[in-house]
C-alpha positions in Angstrom: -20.0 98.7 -22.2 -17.5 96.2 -23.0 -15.8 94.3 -19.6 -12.2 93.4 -20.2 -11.0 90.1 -18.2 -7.3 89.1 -17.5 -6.9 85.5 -17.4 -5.8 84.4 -13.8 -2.9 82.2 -14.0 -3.0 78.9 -12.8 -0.9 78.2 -9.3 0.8 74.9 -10.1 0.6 72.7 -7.7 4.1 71.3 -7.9 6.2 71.8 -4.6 9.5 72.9 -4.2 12.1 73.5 -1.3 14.8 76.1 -1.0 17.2 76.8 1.4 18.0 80.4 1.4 22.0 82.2 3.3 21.1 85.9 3.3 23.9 88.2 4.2 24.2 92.5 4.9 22.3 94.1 7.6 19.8 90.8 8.3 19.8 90.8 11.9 18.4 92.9 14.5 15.9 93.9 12.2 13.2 92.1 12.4 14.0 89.7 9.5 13.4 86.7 10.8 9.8 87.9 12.8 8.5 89.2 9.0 9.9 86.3 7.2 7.8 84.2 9.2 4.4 86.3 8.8 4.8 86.0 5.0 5.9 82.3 4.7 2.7 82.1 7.2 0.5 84.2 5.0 1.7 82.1 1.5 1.1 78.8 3.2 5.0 77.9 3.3 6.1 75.8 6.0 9.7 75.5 7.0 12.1 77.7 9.5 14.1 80.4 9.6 17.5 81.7 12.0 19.9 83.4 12.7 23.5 82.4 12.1 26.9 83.1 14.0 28.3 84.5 11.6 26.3 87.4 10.9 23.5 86.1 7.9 20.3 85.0 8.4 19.6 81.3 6.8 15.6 79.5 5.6 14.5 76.8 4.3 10.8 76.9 2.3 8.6 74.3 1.4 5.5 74.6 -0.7 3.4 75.6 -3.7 6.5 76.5 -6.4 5.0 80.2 -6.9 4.6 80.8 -3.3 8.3 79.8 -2.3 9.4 81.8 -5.4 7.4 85.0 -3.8 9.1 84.1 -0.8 12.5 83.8 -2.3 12.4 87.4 -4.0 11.1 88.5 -0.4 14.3 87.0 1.0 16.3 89.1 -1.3 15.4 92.5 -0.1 14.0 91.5 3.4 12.3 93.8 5.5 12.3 97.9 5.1 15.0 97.8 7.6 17.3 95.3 6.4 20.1 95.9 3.9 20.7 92.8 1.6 24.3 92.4 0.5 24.7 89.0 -0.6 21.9 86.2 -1.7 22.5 82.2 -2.0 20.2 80.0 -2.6 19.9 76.3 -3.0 17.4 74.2 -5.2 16.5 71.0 -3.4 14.0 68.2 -3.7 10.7 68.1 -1.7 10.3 66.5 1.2 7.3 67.3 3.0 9.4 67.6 6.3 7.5 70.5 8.3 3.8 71.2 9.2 4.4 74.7 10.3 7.0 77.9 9.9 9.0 78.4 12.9 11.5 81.1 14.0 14.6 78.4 15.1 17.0 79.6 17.8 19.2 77.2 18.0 22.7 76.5 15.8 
């Protein structure tokens, strides 16, 4: 019997930050609720809120994989959610958050 294993890819450990403008059906769905459970369960700290306007706006910090899984999350969102239009911005790390929060205020 011959066993067959796939090489795991290494995480890097180089850390990123995004901030994230989602736009479509984003609110009153639960985005910002399931947003938080996966930036919780991928170790990403930061925030996430609702905006005036109608879109839904993050910012990520963490692991460069993990904040790209949570990125491609951010671009469909939640079964509920209709995406319409995705921005995101590139910036430099800065280790600014301990947690991932749900932010209510504007």
């Amino acid at each position: 019997m011959i066993t067959l294993f796939k090489k795991r890819e290494q995480e890097s450990d180089e850390k990123i930050r995004v901030h994230v403008f989602v736009s479509g059906r984003v609110q009153g769905v639960f985005f910002r609720e399931n947003c938080r459970k996966k930036a919780l369960s991928q170790e990403i700290s930061g925030w996430v809120m609702n905006l005036k306007d109608g879109r839904v706006a993050a910012v990520f910090e963490g692991k460069k994989g993990r904040v790209e899984k949570m990125v491609n999350w951010c671009r469909r969102g939640p079964i509920w959610a209709k995406v319409d239009s995705f921005d995101v911005i590139w910036e430099d790390y800065k280790s600014e958050f301990s947690d991932f929060e749900i932010r209510y205020d504007i």
